[in-house]
C-alpha positions as CSV (number, residue, x, y, z in Angstrom):
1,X,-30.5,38.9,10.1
2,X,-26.8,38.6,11.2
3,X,-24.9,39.5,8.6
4,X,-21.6,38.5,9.8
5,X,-22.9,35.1,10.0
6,X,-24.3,35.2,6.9
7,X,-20.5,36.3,5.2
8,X,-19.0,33.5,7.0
9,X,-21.5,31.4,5.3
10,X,-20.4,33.1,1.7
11,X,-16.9,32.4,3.0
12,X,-17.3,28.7,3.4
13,X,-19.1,28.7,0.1
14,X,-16.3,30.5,-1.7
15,X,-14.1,28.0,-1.0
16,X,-16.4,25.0,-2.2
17,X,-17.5,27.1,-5.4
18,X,-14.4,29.0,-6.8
19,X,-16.6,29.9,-9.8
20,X,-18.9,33.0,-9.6
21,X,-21.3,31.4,-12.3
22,X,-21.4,28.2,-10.6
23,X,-21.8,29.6,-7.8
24,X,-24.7,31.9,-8.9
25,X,-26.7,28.7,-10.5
26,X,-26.2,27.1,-6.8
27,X,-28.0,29.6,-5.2
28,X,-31.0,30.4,-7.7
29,X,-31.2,26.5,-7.6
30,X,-31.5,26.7,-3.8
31,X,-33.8,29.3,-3.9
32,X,-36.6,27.7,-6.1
33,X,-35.6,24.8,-4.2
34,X,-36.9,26.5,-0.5
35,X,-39.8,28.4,-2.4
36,X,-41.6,24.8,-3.8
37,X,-40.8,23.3,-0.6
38,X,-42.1,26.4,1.4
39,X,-45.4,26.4,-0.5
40,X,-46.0,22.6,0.6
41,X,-45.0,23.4,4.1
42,X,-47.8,25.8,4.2
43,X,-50.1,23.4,2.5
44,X,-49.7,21.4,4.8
45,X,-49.4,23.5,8.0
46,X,-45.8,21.8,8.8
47,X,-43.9,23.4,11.8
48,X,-40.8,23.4,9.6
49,X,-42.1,26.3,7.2
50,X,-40.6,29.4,9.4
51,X,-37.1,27.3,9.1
52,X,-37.1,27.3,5.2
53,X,-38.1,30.8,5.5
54,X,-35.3,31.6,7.1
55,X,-33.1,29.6,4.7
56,X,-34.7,31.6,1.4
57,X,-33.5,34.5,3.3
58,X,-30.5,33.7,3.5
59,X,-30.3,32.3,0.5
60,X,-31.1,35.9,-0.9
61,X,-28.7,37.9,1.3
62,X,-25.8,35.6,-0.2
63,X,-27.5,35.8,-3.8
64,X,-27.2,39.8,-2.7
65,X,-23.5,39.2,-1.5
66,X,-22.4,37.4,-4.7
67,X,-24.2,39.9,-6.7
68,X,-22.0,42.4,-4.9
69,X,-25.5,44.5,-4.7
70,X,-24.5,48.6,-3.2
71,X,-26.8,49.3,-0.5
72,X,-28.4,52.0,-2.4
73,X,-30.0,49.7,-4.1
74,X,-31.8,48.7,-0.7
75,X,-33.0,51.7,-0.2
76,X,-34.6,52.4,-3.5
77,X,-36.3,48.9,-3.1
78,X,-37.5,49.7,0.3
79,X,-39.4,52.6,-0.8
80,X,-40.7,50.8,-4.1
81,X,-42.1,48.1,-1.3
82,X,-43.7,50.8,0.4
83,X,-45.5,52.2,-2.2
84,X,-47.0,48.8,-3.6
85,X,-48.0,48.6,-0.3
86,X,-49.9,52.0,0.2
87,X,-50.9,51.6,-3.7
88,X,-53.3,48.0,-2.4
């Protein structure tokens, strides 16, 4: 993921949501949003479904942004990911 797009993104939207809280409700909104749709994109074997999964993810990166969310925290998540995964 390109990050610096993704900040330029968060810089455009800073502008059009001044509010933090708004802001926040925007994007969870957006989120659940791009999961219903995903699941009926898979339903329905649409082409379309890798786009929206690119757009959750970038929805999540700029939840991550707004959250201002230290990288640490990646890395602790990262390992919890791998051992749910070696835990199956």
């Amino acid at each position: 993921m390109d990050l610096k797009k993704v900040a330029e993104i968060r810089a455009l939207h800073a502008k059009e949501f001044p509010d933090s809280e708004q802001y926040y409700e925007f994007l969870l909104y957006q989120i659940q949003s791009h999961i219903v749709e995903i699941n009926d994109l898979k339903e329905n074997k649409d082409p379309h479904l890798k786009s929206e999964i690119v757009d959750l993810a970038i929805l999540s990166q700029l939840l991550t942004m707004q959250q201002d969310t230290p990288k640490d925290i990646f890395q602790k998540r990262y390992g919890r990911f791998k051992e749910k995964i070696k835990s199956k």
